[in-house]
Biopython code that builds the backbone (N, CA, C, O; Angstrom):
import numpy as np
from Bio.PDB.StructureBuilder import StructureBuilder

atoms = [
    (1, "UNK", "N", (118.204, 87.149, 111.626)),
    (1, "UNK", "CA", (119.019, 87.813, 112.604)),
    (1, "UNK", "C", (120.449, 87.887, 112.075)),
    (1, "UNK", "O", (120.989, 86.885, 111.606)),
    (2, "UNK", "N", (121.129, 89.197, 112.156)),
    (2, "UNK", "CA", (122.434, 89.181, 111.924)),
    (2, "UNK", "C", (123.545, 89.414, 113.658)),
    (2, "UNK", "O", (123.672, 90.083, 114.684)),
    (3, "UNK", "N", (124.101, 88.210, 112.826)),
    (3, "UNK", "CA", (125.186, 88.467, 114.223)),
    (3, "UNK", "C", (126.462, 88.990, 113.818)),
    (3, "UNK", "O", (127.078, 88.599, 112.826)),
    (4, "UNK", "N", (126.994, 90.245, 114.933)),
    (4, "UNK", "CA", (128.447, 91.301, 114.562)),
    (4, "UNK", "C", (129.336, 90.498, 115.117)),
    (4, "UNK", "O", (128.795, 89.566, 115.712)),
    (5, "UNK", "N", (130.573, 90.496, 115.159)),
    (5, "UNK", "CA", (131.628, 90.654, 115.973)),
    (5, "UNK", "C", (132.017, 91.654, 116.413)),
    (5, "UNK", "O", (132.766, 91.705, 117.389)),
    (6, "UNK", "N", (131.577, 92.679, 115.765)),
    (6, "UNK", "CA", (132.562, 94.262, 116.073)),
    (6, "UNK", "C", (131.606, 95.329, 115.837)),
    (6, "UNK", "O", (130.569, 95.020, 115.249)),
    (7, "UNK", "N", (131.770, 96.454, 116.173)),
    (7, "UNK", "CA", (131.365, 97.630, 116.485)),
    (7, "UNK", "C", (131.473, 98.191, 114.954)),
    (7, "UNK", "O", (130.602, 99.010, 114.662)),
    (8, "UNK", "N", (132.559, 97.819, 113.784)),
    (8, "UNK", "CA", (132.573, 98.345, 112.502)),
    (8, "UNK", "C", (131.949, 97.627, 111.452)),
    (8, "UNK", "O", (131.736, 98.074, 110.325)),
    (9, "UNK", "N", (131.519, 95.922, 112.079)),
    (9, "UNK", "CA", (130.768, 94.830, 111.642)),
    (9, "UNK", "C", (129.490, 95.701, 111.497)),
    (9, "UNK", "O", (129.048, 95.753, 110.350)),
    (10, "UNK", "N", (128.701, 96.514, 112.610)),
    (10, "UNK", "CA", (127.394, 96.546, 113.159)),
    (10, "UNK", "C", (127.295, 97.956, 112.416)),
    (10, "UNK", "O", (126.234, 98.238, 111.859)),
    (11, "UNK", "N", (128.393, 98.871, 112.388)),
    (11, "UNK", "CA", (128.271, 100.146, 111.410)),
    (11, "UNK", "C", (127.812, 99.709, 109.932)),
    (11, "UNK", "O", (126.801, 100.018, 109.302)),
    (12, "UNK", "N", (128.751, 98.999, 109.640)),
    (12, "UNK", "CA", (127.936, 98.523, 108.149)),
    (12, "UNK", "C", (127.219, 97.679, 107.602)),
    (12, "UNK", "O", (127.154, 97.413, 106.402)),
    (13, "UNK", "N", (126.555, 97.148, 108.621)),
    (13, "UNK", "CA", (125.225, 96.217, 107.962)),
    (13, "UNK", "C", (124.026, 97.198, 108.623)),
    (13, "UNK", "O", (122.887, 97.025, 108.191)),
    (14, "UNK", "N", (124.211, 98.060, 109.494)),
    (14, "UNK", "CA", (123.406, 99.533, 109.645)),
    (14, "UNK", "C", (123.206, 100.262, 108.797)),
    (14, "UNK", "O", (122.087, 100.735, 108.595)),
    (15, "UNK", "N", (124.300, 100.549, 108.050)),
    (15, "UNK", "CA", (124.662, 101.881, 106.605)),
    (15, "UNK", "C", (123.466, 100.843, 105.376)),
    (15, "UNK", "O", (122.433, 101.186, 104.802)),
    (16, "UNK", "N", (124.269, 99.461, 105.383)),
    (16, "UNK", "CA", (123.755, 99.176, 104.285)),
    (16, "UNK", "C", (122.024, 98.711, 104.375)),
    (16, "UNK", "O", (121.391, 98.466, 103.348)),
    (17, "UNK", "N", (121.311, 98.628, 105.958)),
    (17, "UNK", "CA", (119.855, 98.112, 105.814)),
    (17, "UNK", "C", (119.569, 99.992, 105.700)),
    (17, "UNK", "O", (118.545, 100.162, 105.038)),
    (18, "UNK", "N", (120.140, 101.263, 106.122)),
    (18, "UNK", "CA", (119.327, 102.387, 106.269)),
    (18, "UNK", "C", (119.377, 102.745, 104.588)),
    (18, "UNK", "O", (118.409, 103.248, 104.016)),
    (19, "UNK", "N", (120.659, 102.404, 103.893)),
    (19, "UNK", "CA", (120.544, 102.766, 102.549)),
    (19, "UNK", "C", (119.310, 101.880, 101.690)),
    (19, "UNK", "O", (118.401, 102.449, 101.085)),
    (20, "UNK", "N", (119.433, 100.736, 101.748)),
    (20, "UNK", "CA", (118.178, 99.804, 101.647)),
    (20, "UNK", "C", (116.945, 100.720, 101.532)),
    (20, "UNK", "O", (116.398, 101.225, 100.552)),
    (21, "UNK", "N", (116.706, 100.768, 102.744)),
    (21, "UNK", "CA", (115.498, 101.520, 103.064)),
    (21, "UNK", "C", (114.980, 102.641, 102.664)),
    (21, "UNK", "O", (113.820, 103.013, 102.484)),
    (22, "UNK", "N", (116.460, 103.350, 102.499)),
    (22, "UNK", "CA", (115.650, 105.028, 101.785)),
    (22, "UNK", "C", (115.632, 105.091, 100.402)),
    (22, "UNK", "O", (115.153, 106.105, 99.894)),
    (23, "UNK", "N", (116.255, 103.807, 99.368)),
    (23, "UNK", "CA", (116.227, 104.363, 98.432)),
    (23, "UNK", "C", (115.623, 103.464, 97.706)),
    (23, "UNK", "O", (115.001, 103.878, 96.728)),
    (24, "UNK", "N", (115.648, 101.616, 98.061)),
    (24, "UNK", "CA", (114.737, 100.416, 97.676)),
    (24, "UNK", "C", (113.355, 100.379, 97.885)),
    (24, "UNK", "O", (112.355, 100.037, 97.254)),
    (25, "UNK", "N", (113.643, 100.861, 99.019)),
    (25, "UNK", "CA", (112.055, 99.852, 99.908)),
    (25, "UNK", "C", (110.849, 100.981, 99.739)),
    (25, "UNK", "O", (111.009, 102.171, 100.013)),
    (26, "UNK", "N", (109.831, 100.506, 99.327)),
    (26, "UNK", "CA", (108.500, 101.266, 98.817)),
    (26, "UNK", "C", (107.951, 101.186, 100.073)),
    (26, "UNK", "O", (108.033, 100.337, 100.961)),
    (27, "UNK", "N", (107.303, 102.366, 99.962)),
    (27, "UNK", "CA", (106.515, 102.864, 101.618)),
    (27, "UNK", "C", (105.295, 102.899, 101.391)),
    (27, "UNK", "O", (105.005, 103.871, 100.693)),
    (28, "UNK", "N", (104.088, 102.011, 101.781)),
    (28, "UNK", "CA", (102.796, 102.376, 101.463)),
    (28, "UNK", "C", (102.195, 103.491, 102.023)),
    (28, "UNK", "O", (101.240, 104.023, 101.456)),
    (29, "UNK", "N", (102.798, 104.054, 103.436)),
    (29, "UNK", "CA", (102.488, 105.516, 103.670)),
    (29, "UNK", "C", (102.805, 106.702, 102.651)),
    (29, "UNK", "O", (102.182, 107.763, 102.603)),
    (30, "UNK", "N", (104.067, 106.273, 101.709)),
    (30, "UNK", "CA", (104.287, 107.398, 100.843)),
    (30, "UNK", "C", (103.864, 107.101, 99.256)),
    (30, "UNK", "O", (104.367, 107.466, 98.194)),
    (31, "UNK", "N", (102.552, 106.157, 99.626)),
    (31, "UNK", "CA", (102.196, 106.371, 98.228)),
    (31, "UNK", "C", (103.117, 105.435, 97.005)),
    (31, "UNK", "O", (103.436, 105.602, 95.828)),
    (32, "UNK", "N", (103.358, 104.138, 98.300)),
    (32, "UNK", "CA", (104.323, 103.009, 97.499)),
    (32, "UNK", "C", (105.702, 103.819, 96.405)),
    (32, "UNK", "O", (105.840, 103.534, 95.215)),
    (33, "UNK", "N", (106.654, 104.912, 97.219)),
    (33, "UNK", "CA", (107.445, 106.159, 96.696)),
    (33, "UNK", "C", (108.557, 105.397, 97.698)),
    (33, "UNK", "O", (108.245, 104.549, 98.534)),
    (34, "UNK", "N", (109.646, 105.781, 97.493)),
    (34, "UNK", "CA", (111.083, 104.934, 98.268)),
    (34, "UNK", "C", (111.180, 106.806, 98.997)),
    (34, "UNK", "O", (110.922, 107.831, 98.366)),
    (35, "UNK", "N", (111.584, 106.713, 100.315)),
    (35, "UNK", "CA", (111.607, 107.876, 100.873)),
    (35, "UNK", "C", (112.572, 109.039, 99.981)),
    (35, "UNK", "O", (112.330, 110.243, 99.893)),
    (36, "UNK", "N", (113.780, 108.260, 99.332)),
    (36, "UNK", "CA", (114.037, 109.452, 97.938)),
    (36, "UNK", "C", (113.349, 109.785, 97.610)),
    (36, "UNK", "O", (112.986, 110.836, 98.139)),
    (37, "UNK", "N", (112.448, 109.214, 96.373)),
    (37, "UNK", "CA", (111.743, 109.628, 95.646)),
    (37, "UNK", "C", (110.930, 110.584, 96.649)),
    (37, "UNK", "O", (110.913, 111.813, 96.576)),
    (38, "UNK", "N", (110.450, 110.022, 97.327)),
    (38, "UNK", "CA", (109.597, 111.342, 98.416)),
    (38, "UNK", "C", (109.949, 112.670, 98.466)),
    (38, "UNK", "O", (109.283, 113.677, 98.227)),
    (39, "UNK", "N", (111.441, 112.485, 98.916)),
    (39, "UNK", "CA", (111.854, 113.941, 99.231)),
    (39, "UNK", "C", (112.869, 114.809, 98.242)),
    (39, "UNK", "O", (113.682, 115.705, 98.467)),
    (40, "UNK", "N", (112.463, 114.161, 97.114)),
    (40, "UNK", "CA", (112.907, 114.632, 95.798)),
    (40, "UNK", "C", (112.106, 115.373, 95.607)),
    (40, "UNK", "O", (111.139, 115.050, 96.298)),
    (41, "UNK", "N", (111.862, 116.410, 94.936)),
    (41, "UNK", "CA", (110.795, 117.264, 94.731)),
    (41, "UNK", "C", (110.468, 117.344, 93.914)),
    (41, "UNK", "O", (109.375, 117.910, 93.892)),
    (42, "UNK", "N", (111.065, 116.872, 92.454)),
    (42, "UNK", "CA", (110.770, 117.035, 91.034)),
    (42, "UNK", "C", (110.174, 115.351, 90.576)),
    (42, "UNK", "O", (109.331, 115.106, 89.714)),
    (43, "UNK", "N", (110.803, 114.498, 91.321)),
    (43, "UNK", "CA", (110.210, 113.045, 90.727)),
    (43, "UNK", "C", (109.407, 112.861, 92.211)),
    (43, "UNK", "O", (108.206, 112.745, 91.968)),
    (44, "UNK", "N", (109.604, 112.815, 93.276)),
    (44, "UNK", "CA", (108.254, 112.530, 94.068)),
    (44, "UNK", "C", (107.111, 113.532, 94.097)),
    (44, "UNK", "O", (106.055, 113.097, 94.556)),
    (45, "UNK", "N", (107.131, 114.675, 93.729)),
    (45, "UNK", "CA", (105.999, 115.310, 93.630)),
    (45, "UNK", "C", (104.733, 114.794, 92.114)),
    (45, "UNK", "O", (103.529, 114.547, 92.047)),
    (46, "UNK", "N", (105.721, 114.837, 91.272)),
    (46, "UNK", "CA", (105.278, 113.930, 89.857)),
    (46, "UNK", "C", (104.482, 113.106, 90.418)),
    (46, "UNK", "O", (103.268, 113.210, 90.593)),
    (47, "UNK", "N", (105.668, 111.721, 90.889)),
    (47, "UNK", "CA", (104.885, 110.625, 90.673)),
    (47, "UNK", "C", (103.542, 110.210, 92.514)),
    (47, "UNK", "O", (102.996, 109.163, 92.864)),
    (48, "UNK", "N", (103.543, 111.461, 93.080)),
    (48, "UNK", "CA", (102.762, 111.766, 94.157)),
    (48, "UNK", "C", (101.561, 112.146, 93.113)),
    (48, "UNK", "O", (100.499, 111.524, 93.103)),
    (49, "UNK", "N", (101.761, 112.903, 92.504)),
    (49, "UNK", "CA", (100.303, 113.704, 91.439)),
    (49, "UNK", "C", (99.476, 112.208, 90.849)),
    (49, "UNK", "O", (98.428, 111.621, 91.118)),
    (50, "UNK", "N", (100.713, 112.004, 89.834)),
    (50, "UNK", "CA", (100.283, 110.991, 89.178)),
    (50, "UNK", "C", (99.299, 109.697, 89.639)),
    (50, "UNK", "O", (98.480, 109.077, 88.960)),
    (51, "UNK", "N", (99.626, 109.556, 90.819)),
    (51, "UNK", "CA", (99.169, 108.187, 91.688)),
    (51, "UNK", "C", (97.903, 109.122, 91.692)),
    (51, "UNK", "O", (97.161, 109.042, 90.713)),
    (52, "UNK", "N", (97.606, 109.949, 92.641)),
    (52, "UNK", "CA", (97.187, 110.572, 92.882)),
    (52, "UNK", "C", (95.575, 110.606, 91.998)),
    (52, "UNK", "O", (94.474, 110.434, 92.521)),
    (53, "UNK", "N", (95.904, 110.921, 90.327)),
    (53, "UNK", "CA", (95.380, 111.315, 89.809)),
    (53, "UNK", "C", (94.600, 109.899, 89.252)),
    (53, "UNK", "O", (93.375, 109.800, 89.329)),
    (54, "UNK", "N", (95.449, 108.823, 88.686)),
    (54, "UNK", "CA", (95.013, 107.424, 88.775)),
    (54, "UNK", "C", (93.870, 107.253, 89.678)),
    (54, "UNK", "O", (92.788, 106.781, 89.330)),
    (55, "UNK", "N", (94.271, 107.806, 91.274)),
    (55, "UNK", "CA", (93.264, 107.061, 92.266)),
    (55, "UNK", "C", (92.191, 107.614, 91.756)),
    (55, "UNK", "O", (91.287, 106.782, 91.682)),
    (56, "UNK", "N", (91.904, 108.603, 91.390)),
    (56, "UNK", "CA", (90.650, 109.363, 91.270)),
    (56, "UNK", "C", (89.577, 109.519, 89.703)),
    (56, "UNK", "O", (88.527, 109.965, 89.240)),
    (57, "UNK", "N", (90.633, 108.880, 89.463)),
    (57, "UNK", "CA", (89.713, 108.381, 87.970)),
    (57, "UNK", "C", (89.611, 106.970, 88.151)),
    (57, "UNK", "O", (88.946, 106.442, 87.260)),
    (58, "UNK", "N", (90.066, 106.166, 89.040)),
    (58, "UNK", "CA", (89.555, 104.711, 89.284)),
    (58, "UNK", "C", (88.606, 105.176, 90.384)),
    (58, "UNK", "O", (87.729, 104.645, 89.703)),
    (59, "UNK", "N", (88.207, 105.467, 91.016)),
    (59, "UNK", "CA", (86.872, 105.780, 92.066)),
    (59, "UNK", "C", (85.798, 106.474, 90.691)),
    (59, "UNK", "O", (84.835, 105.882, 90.205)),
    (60, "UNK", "N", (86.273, 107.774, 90.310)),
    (60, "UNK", "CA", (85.026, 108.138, 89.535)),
    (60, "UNK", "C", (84.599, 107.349, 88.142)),
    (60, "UNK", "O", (83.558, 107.479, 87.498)),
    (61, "UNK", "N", (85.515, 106.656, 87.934)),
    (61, "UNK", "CA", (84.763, 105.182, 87.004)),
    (61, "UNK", "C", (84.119, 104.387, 87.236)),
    (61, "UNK", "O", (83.329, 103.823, 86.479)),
    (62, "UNK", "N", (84.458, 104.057, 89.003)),
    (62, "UNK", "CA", (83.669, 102.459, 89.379)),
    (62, "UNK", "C", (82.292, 103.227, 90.430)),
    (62, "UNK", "O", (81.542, 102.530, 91.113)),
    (63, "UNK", "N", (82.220, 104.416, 90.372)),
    (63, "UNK", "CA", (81.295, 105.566, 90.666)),
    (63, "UNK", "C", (81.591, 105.202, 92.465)),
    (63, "UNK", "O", (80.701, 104.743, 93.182)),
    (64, "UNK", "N", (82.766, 105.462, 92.879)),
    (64, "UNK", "CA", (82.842, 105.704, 94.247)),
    (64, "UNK", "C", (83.114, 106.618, 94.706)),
    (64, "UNK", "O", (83.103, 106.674, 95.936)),
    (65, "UNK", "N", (83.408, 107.527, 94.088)),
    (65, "UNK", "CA", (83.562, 108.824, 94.116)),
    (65, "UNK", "C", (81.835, 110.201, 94.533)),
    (65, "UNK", "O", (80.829, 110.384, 93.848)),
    (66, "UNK", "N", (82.178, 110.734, 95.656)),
    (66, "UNK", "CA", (81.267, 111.978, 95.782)),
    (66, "UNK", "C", (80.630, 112.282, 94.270)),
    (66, "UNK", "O", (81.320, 112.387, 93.256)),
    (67, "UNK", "N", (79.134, 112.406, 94.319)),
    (67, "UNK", "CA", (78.520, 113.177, 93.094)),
    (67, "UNK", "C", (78.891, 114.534, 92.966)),
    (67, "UNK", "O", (78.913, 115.074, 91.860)),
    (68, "UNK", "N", (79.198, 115.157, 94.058)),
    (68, "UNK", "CA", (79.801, 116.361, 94.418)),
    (68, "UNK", "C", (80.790, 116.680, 94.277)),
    (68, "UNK", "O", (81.071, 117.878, 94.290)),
    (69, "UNK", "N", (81.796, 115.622, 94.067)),
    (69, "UNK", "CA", (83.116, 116.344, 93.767)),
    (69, "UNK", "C", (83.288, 115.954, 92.439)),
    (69, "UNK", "O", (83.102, 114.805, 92.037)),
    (70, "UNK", "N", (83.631, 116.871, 91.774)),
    (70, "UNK", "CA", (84.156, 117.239, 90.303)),
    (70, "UNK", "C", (85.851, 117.586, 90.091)),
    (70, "UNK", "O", (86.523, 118.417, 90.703)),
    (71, "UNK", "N", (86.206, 116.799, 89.182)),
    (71, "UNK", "CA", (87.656, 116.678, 88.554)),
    (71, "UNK", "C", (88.426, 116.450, 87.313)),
    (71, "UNK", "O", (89.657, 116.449, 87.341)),
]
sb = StructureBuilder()
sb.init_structure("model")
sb.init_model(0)
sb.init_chain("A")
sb.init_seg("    ")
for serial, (resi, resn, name, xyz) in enumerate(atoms, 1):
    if name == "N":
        sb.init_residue(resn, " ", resi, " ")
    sb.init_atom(name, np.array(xyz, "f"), 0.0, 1.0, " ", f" {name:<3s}", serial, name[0])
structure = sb.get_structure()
């Protein structure tokens, strides 16, 4: 728990947990991607593919993957 004294105390330990968050902290909804990287379009789309592409050659190796789907 953080405790303020002040209203400019509480502005910047706000600034500094939202900066934290969008540019440190890995999101397992986004594909363990820091919401930058997400909404970057040239390095989160990359490394969106990339994961991406990993997952699917680790399923069609350990044969969990559809016989039906081809990649």
């Amino acid at each position: 728990m953080i405790i303020v004294n002040n209203l400019e105390q509480a502005k910047k330990v706000t600034e500094e947990w939202l900066t934290i968050y969008n540019t440190e902290r890995l999101h397992e909804a986004l594909n363990n991607m820091t919401l930058s990287e997400y909404k970057n379009p040239k390095t989160g789309s990359v490394i969106f593919y990339l994961n991406l592409v990993l997952t699917l050659r680790y399923l069609q190796f350990h044969n969990k993957l559809s016989p039906s789907y081809h990649f």
